[in-house]
N, C-alpha and C positions, 0 to 999 in steps of 0.2 A: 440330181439337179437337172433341168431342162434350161435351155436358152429362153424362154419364159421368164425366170428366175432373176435378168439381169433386170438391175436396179437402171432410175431414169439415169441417177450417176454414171454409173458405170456404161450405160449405154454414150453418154459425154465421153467420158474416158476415151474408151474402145477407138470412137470413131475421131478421138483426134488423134493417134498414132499412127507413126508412117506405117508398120508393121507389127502383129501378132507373132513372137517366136512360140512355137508349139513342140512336146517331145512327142513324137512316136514309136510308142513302145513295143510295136512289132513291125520294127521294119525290115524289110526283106533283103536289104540290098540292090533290089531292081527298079527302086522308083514307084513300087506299089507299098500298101500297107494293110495291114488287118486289124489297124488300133480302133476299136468303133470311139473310143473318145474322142481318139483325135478328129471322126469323124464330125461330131457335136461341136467341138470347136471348129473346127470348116467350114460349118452353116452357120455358125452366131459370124462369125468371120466374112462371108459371103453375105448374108440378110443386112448386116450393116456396112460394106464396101469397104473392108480393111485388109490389103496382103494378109495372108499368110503363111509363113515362112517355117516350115517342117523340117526339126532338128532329131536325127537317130537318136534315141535314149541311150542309155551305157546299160548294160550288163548289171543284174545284181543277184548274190547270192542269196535265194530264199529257199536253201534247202531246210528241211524239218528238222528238229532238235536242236538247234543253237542253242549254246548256252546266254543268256543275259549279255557277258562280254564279247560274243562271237555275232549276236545279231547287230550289236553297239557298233562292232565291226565294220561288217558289212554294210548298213544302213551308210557310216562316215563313210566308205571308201568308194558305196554310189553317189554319195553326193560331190567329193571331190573329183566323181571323171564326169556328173551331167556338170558339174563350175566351167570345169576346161571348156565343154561343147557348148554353154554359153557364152563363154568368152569369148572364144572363135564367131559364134553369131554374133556378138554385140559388135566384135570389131567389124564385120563383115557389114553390116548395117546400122551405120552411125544413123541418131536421132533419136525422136522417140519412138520408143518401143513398149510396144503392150505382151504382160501376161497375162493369160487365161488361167485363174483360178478354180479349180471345183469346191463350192461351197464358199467359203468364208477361208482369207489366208491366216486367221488368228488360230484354227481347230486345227488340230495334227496336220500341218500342211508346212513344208520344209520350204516354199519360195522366199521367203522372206530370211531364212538364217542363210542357205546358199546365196543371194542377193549380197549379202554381210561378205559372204566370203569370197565373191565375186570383184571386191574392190583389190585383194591380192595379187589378180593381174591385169591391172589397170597400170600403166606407165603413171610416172611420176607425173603428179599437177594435174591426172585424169580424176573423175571422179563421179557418182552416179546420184541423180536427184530422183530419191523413189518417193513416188506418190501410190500409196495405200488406200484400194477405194472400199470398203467394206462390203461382205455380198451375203445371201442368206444363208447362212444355216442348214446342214443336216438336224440339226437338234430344235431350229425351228419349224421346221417343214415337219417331224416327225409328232411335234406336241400337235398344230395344225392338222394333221391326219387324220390323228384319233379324238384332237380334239379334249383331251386333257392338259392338265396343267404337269411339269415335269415333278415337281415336289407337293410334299403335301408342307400342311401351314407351317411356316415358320421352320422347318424343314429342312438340312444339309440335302445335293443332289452329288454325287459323284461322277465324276466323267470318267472313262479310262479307254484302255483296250481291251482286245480279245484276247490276247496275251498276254495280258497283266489282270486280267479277272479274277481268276482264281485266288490272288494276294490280295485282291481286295476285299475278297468274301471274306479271308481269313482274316482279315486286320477288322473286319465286321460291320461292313458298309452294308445298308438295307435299303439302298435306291441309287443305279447306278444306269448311267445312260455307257452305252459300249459300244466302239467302233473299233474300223480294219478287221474288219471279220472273216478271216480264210477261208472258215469252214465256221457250222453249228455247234458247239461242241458240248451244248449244256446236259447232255445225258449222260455226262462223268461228273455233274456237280450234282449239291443237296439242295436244287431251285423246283423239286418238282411241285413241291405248294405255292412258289412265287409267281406274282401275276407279272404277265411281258406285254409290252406294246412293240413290235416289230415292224417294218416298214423298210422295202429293200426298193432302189433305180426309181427315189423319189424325182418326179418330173418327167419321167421316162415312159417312151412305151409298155416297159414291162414293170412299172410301177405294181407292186404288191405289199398289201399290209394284213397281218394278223393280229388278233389281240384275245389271250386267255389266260387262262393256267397253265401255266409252262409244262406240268403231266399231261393236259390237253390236247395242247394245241401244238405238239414242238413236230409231229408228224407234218401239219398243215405248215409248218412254217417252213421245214426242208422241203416240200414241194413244191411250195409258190419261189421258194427261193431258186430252184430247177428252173422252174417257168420262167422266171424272169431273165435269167442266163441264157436261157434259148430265143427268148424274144428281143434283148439288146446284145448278148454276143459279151456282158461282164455282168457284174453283180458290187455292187455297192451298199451295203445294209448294215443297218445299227436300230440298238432296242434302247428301252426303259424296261429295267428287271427291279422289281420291287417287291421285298419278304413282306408275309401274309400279319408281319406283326407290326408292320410299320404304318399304317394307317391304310393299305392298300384298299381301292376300291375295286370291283366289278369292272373289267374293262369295259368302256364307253367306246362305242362306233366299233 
């Protein structure tokens, strides 16, 4: 998503708040950073004339192999320390305050339950008036790319992760849009006949899209996905994988 992306709402929003609280997830300790998002929010932040106030992220366990219960973990036990260092910020800077969403806060995006659970340390008779402004889309920006439609007619689409893929092939879903993508990992699964529409740092400098047969194209897709980590410094990317017997067409664009 690029600062492009903001809605005319959200651009209302933005610029009536006294402050943007923002996490930085590599911070150094010295007052510098190497988060290039936080970066992206700095300039939507600057281009429209709104403080913004740079909160140290917490720590989070994403070592490999977690068990289901162990990521469950972890995932709670970062959100209970980023609650605290908001709370600290909100009390630090009463008013209103604006968050900077990536994407849309309805999609795998946790501000909205920490929000919930930010009321916990609010003193007595405090209390928080959240206003939700809806933003675009990974999953609209990716149909828009390629330029197809995400289902075919009449059609279930399945949403997931890239961690929960594999359960979903098996439960035998045959059109699945997938996000939080670590790594590519489709060359341990049976998608080599499935057609993908891929698209990684939609709105970004190093926007990159592929679209084929996942036996095709999964080389070109690990290397634009390289590319584009070198040119914005992260990688954001999600597909449409869709089996060859589900009415799959020819990728378009």
């Amino acid at each position: 998503m690029g600062p492009q992306h903001l809605t005319a709402e959200a651009v209302a929003a933005l610029r009536s708040v006294e402050v943007v609280l923002a996490f930085d997830k590599r911070a150094d300790g010295a007052g510098g950073s190497g988060d290039p998002l936080l970066a992206v929010r700095r300039a939507v932040c600057a281009e429209h004339g709104v403080r913004l106030v740079v909160v140290p992220d917490a720590a989070r366990d994403r070592r490999e192999g977690l068990t289901d219960a162990e990521y469950d973990e972890a995932v709670a036990a970062w959100h209970r320390a980023r609650v605290e260092r908001w709370a600290a910020a909100f009390a630090a800077h009463p008013g209103d305050v604006g968050l900077l969403v990536w994407g849309d806060p309805g999609f795998y995006d946790s501000t909205l339950r920490m929000l919930d659970r930010l009321g916990e340390h609010l003193a007595p008779g405090e209390g928080l008036d959240v206003v939700v402004v809806p933003g675009i889309s990974s999953l609209a920006l990716l149909a828009a790319r390629h330029r197809v439609v995400l289902h075919e007619v009449a059609r279930p689409l399945h949403v997931t992760t890239a961690r929960r893929l594999p359960e979903a092939l098996a439960e035998g879903q045959r059109n699945v849009v997938v996000l939080l993508n670590r790594r590519l990992d489709l060359a341990d699964l049976d998608v080599a006949e499935w057609s993908i529409w891929w698209s990684a740092n939609l709105g970004a400098a190093g926007e990159r899209s592929v679209a084929g047969r996942v036996g095709d194209v999964l080389g070109q897709i690990e290397a634009a996905r390289r590319q584009a980590a070198e040119t914005d410094g992260w990688v954001m990317d999600l597909y449409l994988l869709c089996a060859p017997d589900d009415g799959a067409v020819a990728p378009r664009g």
